[in-house]
C-alpha positions, 0 to 999 in steps of 0.5 A: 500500500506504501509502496502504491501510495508513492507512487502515485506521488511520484507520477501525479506532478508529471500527469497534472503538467500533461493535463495542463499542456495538453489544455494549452495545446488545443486552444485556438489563438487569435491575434489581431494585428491593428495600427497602433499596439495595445489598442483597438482603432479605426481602420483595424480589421486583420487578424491572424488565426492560429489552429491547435496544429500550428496552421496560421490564417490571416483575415482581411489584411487591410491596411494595418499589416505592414506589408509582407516584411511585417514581424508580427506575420510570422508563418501565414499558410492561408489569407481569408478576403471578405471582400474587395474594399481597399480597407479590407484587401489592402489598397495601402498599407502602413510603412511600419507598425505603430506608424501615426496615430489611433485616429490618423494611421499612416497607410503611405505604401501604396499596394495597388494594384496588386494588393497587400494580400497578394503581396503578403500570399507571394512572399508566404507562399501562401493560399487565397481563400475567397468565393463569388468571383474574387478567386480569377482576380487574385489567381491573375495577380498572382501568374502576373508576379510570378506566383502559383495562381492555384494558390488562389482557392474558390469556396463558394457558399456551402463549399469547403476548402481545408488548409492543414487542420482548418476547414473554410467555408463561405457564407453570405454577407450583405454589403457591396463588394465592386473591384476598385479601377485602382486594382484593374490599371491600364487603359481600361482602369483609367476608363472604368474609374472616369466613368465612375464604375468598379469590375464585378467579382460576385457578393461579399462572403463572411467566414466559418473557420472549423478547427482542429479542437472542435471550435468553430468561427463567424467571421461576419465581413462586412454585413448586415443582418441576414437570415443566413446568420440564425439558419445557417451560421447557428443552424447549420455549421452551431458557430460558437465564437463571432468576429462582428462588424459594428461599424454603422453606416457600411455595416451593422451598427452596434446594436443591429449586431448586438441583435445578430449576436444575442438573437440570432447566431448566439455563440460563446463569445464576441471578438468585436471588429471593424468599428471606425472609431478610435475605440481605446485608450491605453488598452481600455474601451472609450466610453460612449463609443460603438463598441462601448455600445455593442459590448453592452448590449451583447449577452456574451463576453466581448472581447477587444482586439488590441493589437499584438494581444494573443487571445485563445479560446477553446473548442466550446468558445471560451476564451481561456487566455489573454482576454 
């Protein structure tokens, strides 16, 4: 009995330290990568998603990203477009990180015509996940550069593409999603932009991101409310944990996606994004503000995306980190 008595003593440290790294271990994380560090501002949109398996997917890189030299990129295996506004696929971009201001960032690099994504895809050797009619767009871009176009993957609504241990599909979102004359060039962008028109590439998509620990993603884009979001991202694909837009004007505003949130989706846990305001200051959220708004109109925890800050969250939802 002593002799039984010691050894679980013995192995009971060793199995306690097992249990704990394997909790760490199949936890996504979610780092938003925005203008200014530790805070959450006007124009932040990208966020990089990392599964269990060490697959790494970059949101809407936008403007925030400095280019694909950015240190906080690190390995990207996939990037995720909602849509094809500059502030979402990245007409321009910040020449380093923390360059301006919360309010006033400093997007001085130019990226049209190719885009900060495909700049981003090309030095990562990475896939371009879209749907609608984006993929010939950024397959094109990348045959012109010298890239693989295959690395630019269609997923249209009910369709599913896998990249390492991270399954992606496409759903609907209501907004608009014309191509900028910027990205096109040449004569027929110089006609197109006199003539005040943007290319067709199909409607705006929003994301579910199924992982490898169980927790599945919304990543609503640019929307407003839809069905889509109580029949198919709750009914269908259950999405415990949501990225939501609540910026008013060109999307939802704070409490229409307080309602898809507490009405319709019901996940877990909020990741708040695309707010058009300078949101915090050092790292706290700015009273009478969209997302002091949205934060306290939502059921469920919300979590801010300040920039450089690591957040994890378990396959129920729950973040367990950094939150």
């Amino acid at each position: 009995m002593k002799a039984f008595t010691f050894l679980l003593l013995a192995i009971s440290p060793a199995l306690a330290g097992m249990s704990a790294s394997n909790a760490t271990a199949a936890d996504v994380k979610v780092t938003p990568l925005g203008g200014v560090s530790g805070e959450f501002c006007r124009l932040d949109r990208a966020m990089i998603f990392e599964d269990p398996d060490g697959t790494r997917i970059l949101y809407d890189a936008g403007r925030t990203v400095a280019g694909a030299d950015d240190s906080r990129l690190g390995k990207i295996d996939a990037l995720l477009v909602s849509h094809m506004h500059g502030d979402h696929v990245g007409d321009k971009h910040m020449k380093a990180v923390n360059s301006g201001t919360c309010a006033k960032p400093d997007f001085s690099v130019k990226a049209a015509p190719n885009t900060n994504t495909v700049n981003i895809a090309l030095a990562k050797g990475a896939k371009i996940v879209t749907g609608s009619e984006m993929p010939p767009f950024f397959a094109g871009k990348l045959k012109a550069l010298g890239g693989n176009p295959r690395n630019s993957m269609l997923a249209r609504f009910g369709a599913t593409k896998k990249v390492g241990g991270v399954r992606i599909s496409t759903v609907p979102a209501v907004h608009s999603n014309g191509l900028n004359p910027a990205f096109i060039g040449g004569d027929l962008g110089k006609a197109m932009k006199a003539a005040g028109f943007s290319g067709y590439v199909g409607p705006p998509t929003g994301y579910i991101l199924r992982f490898s620990n169980g927790l599945v993603a919304y990543l609503s884009g640019d929307t407003g409310i839809t069905a889509e979001q109580e029949l198919v991202v709750r009914g269908f694909y259950g999405a415990k944990l949501v990225v939501m837009n609540i910026g008013d004007t060109f999307t939802t505003g704070p409490k229409e996606a307080a309602y898809v949130v507490n009405e319709l989706v019901k996940p877990a846990s909020v990741i708040v994004s695309h707010a058009n305001e300078p949101a915090t200051k050092g790292g706290k959220v700015i009273a009478g503000t969209r997302t002091d708004t949205f934060q306290k109109a939502a059921k469920m925890p919300v979590h801010i995306p300040l920039s450089g800050k690591t957040m994890s969250f378990d396959g129920a939802g729950k973040c367990v980190a950094g939150c």
